[in-house]
Jmol script that loads the backbone (N, CA, C; Angstrom):
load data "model"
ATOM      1  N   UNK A   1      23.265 -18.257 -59.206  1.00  0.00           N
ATOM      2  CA  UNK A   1      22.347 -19.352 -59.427  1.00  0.00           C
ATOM      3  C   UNK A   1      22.813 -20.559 -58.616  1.00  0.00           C
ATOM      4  N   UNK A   2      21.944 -21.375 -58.038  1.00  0.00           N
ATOM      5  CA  UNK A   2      21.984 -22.379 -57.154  1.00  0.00           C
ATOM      6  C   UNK A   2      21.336 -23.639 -58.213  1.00  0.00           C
ATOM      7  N   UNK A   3      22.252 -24.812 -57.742  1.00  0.00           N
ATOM      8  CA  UNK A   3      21.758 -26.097 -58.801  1.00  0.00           C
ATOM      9  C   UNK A   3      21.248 -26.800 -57.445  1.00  0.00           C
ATOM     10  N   UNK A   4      20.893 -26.299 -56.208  1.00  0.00           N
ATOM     11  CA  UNK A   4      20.219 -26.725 -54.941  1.00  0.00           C
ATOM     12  C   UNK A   4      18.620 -27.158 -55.361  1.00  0.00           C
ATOM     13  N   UNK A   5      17.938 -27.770 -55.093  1.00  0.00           N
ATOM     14  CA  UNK A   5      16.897 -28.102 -54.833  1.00  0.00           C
ATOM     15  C   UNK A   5      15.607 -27.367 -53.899  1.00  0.00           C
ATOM     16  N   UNK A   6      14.552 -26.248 -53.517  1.00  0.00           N
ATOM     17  CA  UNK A   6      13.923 -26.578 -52.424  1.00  0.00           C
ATOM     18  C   UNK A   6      13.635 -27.228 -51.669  1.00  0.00           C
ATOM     19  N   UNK A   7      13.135 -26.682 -50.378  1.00  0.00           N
ATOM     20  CA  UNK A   7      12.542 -27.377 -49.605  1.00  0.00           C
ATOM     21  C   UNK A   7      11.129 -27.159 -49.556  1.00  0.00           C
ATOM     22  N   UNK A   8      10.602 -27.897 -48.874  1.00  0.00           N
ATOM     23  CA  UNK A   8       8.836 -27.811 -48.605  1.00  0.00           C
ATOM     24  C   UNK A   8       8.934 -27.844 -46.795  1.00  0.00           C
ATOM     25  N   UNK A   9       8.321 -26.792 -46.464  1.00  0.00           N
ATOM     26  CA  UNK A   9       7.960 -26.513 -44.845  1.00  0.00           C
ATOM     27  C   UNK A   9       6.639 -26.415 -45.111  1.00  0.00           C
ATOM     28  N   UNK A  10       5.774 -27.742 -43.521  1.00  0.00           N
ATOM     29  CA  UNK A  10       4.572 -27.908 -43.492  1.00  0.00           C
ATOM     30  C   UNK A  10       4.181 -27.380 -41.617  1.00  0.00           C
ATOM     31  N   UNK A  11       3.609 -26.356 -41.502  1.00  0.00           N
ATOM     32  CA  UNK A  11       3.250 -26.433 -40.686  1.00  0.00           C
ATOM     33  C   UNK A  11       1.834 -26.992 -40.094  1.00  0.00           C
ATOM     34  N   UNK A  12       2.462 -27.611 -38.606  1.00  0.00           N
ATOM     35  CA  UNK A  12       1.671 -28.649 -38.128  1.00  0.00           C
ATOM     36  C   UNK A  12       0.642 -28.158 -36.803  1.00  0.00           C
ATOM     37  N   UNK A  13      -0.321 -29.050 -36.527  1.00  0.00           N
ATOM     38  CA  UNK A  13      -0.800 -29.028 -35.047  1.00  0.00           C
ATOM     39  C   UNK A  13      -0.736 -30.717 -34.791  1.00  0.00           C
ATOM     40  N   UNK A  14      -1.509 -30.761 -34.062  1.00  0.00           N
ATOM     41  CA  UNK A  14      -1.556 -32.054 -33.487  1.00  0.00           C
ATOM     42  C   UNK A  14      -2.759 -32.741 -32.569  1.00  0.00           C
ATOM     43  N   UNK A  15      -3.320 -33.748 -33.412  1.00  0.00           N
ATOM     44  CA  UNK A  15      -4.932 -34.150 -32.931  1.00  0.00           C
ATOM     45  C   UNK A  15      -4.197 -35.262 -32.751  1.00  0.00           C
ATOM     46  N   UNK A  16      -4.420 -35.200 -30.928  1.00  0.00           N
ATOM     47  CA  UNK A  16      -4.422 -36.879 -30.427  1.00  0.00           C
ATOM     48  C   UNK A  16      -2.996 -37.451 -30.757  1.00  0.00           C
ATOM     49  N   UNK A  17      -1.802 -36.756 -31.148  1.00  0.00           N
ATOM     50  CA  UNK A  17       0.036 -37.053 -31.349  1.00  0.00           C
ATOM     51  C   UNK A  17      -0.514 -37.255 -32.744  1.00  0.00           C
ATOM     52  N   UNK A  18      -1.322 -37.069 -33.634  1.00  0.00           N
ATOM     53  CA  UNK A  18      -1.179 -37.443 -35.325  1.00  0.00           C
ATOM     54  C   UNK A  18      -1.392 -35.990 -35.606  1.00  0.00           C
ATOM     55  N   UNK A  19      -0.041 -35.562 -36.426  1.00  0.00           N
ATOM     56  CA  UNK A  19      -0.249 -34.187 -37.233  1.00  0.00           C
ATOM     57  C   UNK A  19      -1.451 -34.154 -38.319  1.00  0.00           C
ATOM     58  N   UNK A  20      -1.640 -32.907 -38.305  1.00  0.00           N
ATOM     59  CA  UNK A  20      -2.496 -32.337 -39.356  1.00  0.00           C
ATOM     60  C   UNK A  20      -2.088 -31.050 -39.961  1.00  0.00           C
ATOM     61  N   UNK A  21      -2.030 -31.243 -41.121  1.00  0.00           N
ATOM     62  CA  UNK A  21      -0.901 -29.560 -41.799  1.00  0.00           C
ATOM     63  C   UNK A  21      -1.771 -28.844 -41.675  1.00  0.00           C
ATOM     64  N   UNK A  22      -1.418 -27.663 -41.360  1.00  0.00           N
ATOM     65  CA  UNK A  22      -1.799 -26.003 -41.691  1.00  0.00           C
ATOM     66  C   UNK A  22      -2.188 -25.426 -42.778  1.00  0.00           C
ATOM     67  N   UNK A  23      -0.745 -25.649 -42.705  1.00  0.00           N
ATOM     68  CA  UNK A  23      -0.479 -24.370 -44.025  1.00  0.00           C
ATOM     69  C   UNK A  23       1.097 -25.198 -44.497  1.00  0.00           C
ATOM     70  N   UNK A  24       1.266 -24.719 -46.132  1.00  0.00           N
ATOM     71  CA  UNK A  24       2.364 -25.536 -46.418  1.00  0.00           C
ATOM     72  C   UNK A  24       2.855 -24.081 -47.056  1.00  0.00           C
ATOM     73  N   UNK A  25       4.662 -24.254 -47.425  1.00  0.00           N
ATOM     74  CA  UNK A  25       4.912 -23.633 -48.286  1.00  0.00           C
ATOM     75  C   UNK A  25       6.312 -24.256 -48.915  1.00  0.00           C
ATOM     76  N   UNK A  26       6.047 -24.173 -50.303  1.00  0.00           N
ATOM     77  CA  UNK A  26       6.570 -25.216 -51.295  1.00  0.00           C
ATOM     78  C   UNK A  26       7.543 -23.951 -51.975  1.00  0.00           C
ATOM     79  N   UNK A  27       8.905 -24.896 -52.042  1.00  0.00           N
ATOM     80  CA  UNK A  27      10.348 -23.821 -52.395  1.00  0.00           C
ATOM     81  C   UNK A  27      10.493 -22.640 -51.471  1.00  0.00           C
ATOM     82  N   UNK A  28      10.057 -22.667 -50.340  1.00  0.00           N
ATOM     83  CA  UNK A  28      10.791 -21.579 -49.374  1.00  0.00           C
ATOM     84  C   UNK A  28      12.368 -21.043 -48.690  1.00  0.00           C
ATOM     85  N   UNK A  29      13.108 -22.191 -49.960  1.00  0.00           N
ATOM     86  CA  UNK A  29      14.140 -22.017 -49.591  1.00  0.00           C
ATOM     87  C   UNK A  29      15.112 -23.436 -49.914  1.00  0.00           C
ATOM     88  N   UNK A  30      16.676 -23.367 -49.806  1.00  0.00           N
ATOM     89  CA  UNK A  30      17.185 -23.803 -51.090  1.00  0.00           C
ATOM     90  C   UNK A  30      18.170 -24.401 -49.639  1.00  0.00           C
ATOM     91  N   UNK A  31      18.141 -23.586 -48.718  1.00  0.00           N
ATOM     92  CA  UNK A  31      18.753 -24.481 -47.099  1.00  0.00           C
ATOM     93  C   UNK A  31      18.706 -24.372 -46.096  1.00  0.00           C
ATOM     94  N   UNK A  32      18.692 -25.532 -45.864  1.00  0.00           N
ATOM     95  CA  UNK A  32      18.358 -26.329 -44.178  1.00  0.00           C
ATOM     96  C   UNK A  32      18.203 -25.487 -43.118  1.00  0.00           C
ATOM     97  N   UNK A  33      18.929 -24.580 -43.051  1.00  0.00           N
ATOM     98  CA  UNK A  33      18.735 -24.081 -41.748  1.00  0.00           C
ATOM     99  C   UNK A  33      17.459 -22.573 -42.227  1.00  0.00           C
ATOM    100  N   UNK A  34      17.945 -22.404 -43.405  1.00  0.00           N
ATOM    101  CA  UNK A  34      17.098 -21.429 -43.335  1.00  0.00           C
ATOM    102  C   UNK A  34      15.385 -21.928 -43.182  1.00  0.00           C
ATOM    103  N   UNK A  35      15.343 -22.887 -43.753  1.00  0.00           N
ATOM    104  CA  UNK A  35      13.790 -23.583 -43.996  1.00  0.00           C
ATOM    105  C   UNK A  35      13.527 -24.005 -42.402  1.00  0.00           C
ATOM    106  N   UNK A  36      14.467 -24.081 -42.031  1.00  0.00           N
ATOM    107  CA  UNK A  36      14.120 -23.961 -40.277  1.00  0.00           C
ATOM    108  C   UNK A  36      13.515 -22.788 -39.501  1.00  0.00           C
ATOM    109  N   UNK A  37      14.501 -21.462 -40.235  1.00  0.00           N
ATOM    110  CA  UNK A  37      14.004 -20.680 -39.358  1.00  0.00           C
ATOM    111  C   UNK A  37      12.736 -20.130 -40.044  1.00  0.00           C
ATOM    112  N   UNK A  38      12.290 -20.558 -41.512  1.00  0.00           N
ATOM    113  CA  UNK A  38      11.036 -19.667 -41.764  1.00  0.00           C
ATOM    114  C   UNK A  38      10.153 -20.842 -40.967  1.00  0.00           C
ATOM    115  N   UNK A  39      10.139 -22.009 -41.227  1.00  0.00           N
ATOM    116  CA  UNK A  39       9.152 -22.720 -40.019  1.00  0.00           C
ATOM    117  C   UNK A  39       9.103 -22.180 -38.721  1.00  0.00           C
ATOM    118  N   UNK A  40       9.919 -21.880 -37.910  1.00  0.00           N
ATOM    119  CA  UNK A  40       9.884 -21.173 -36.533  1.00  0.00           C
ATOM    120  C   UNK A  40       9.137 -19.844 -36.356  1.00  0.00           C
ATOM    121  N   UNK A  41       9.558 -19.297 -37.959  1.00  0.00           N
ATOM    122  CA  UNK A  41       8.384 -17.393 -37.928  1.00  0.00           C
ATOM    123  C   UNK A  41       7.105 -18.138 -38.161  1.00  0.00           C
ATOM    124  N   UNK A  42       6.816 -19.358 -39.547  1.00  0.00           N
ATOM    125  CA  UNK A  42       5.767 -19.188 -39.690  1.00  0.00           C
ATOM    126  C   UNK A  42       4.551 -19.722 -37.923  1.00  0.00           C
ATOM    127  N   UNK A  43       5.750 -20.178 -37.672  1.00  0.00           N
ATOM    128  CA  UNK A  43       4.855 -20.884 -36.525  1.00  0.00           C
ATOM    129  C   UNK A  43       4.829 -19.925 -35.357  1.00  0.00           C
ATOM    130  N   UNK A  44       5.603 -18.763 -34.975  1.00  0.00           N
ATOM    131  CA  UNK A  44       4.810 -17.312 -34.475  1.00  0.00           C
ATOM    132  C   UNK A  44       3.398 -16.637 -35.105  1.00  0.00           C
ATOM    133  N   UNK A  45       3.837 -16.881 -36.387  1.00  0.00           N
ATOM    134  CA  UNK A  45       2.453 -15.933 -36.836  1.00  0.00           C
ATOM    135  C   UNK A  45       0.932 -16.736 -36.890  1.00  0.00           C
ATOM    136  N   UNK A  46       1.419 -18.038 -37.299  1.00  0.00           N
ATOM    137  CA  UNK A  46       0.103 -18.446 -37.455  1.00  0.00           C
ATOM    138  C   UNK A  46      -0.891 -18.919 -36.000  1.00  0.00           C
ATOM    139  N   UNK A  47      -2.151 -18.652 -36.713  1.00  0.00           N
ATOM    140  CA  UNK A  47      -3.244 -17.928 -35.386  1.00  0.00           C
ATOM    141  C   UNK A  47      -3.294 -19.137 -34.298  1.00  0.00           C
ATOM    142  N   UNK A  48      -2.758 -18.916 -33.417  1.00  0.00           N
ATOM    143  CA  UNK A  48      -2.588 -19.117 -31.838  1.00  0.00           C
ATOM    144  C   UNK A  48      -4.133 -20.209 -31.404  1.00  0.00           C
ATOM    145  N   UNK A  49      -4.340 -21.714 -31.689  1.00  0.00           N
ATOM    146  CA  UNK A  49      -5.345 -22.206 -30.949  1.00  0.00           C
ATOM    147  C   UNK A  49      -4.818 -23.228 -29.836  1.00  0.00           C
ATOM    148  N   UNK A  50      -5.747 -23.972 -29.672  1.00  0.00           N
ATOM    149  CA  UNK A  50      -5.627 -24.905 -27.948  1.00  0.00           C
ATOM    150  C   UNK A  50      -4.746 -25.681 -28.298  1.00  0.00           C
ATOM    151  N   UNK A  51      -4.437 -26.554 -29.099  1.00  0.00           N
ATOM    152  CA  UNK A  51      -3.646 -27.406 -29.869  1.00  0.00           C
ATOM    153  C   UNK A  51      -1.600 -27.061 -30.323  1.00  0.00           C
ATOM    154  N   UNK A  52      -1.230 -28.051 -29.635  1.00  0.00           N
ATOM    155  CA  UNK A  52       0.384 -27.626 -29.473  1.00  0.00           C
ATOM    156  C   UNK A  52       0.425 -27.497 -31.367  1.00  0.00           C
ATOM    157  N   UNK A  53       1.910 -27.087 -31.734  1.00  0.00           N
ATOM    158  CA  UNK A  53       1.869 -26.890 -33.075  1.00  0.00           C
ATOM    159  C   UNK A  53       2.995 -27.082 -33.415  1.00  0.00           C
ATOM    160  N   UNK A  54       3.699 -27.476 -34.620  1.00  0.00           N
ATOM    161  CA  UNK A  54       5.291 -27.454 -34.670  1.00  0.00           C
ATOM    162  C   UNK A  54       4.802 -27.319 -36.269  1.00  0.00           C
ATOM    163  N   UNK A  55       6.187 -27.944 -36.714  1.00  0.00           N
ATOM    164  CA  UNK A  55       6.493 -27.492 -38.269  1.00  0.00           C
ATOM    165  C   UNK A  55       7.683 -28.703 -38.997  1.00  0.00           C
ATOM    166  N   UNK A  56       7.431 -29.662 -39.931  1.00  0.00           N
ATOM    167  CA  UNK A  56       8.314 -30.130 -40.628  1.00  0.00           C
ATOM    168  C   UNK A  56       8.971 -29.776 -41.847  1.00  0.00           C
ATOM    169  N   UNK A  57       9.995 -30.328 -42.140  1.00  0.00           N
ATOM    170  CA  UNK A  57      10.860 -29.889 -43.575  1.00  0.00           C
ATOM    171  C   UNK A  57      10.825 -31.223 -44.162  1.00  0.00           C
ATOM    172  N   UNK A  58      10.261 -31.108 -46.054  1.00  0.00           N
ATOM    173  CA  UNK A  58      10.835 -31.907 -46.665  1.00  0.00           C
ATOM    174  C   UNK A  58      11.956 -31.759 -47.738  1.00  0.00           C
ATOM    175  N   UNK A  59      12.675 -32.545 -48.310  1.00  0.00           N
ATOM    176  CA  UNK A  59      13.236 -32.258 -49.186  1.00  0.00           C
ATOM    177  C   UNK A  59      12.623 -32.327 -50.554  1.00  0.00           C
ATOM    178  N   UNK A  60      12.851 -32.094 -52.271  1.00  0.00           N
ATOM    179  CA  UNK A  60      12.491 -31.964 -52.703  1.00  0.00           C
ATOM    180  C   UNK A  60      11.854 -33.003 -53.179  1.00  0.00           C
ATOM    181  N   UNK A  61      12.315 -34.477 -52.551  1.00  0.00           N
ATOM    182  CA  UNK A  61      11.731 -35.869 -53.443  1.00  0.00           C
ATOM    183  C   UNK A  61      10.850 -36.255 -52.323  1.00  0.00           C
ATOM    184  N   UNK A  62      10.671 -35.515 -51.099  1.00  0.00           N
ATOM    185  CA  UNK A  62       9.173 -35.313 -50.647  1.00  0.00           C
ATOM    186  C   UNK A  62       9.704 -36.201 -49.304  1.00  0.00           C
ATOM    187  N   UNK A  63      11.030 -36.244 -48.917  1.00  0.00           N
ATOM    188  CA  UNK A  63      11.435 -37.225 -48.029  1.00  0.00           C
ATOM    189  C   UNK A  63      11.556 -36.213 -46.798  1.00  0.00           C
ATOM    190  N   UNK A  64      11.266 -36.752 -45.481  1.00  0.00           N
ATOM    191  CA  UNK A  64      11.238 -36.104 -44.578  1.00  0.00           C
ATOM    192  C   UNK A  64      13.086 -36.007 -44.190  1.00  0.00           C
ATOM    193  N   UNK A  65      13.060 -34.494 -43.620  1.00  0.00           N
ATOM    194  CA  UNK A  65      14.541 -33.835 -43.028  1.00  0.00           C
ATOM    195  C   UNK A  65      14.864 -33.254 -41.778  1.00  0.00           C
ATOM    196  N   UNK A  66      13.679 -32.986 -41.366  1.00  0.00           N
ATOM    197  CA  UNK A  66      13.414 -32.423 -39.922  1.00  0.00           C
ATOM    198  C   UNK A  66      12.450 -31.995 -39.592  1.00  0.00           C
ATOM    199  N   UNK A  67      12.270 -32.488 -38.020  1.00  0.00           N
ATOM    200  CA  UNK A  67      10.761 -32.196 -37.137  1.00  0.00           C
ATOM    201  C   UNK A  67      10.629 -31.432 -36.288  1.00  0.00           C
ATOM    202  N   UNK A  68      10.151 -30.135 -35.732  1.00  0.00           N
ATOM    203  CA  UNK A  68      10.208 -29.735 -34.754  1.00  0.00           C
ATOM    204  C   UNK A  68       8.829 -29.696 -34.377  1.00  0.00           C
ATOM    205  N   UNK A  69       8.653 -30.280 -32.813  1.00  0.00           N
ATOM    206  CA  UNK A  69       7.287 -30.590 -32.185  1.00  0.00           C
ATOM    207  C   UNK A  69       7.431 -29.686 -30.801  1.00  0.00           C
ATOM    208  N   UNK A  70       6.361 -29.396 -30.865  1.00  0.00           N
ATOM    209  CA  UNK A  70       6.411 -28.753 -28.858  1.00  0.00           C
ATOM    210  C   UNK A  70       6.799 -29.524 -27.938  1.00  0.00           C
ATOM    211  N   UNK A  71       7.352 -30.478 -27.834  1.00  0.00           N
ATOM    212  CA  UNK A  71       7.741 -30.889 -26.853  1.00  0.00           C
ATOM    213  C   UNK A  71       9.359 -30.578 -26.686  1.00  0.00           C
ATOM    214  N   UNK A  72       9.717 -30.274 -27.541  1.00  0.00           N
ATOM    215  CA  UNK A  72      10.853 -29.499 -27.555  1.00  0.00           C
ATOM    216  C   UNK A  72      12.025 -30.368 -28.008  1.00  0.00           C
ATOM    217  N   UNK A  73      11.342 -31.735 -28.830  1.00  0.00           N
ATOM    218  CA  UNK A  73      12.633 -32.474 -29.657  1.00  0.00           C
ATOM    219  C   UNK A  73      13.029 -31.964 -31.025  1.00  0.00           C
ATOM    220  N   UNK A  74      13.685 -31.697 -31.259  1.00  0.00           N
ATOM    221  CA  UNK A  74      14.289 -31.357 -33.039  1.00  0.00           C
ATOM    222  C   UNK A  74      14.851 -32.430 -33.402  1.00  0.00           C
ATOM    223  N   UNK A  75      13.973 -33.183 -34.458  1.00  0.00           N
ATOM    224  CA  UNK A  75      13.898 -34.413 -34.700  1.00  0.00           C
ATOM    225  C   UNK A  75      14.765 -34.461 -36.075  1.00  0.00           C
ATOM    226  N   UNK A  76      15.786 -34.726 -36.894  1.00  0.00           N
ATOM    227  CA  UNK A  76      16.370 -35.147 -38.230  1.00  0.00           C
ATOM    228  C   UNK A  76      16.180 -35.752 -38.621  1.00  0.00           C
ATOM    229  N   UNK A  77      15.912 -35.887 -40.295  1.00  0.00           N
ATOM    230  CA  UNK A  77      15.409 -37.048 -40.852  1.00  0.00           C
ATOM    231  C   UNK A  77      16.821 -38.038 -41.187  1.00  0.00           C
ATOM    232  N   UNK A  78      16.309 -38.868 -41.918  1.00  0.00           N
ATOM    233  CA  UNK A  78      18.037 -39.598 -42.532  1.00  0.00           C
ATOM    234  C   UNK A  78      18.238 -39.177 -43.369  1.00  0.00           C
ATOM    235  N   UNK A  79      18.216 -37.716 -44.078  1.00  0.00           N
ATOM    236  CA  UNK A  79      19.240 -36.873 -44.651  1.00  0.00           C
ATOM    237  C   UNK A  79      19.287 -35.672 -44.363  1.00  0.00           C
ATOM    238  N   UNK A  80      20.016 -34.966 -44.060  1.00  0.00           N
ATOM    239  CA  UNK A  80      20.830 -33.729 -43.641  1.00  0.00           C
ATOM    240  C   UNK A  80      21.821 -32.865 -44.312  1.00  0.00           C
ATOM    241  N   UNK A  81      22.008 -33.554 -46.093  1.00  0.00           N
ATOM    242  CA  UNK A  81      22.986 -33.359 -46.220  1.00  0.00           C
ATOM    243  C   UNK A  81      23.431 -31.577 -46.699  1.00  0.00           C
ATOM    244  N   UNK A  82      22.028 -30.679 -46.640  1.00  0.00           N
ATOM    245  CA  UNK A  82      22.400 -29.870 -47.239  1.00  0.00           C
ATOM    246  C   UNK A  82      23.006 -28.596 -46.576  1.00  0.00           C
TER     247      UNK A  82
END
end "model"
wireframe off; spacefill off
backbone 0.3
color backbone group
């Protein structure tokens, strides 16, 4: 048993540089890196349009932790700690 918290991964596109979520999925995971890499599958699978796409992580009090955008920055929020 883990006294860890989830995360929330939102995957994104992007109208005009302002995201718009996808698809979300809430408690996918309890750490950081892993909630990274299911953002990276979910963002293989989901259906392929004109529009670049990335994927953020929140933590459980809904605070942003990390961004990944097509342009190829991996952005951290101001906490990391897990």
């Amino acid at each position: 048993m883990t006294d860890k918290r989830p995360f929330t991964i939102e995957i994104l596109e992007f109208d005009h540089e302002r995201p718009v979520v996808l698809d979300r999925v809430i408690g996918g995971s309890v750490y950081l890196e892993e909630a990274k890499r299911i953002g990276r599958h979910l963002l293989s699978v989901v259906d392929a349009g004109t529009r670049p796409k990335g994927y953020r992580v929140f933590n459980h009090d809904h605070e942003l932790v990390y961004t990944w955008q097509p342009n190829g920055r991996d952005e951290a929020g101001p906490k990391t700690t897990r």
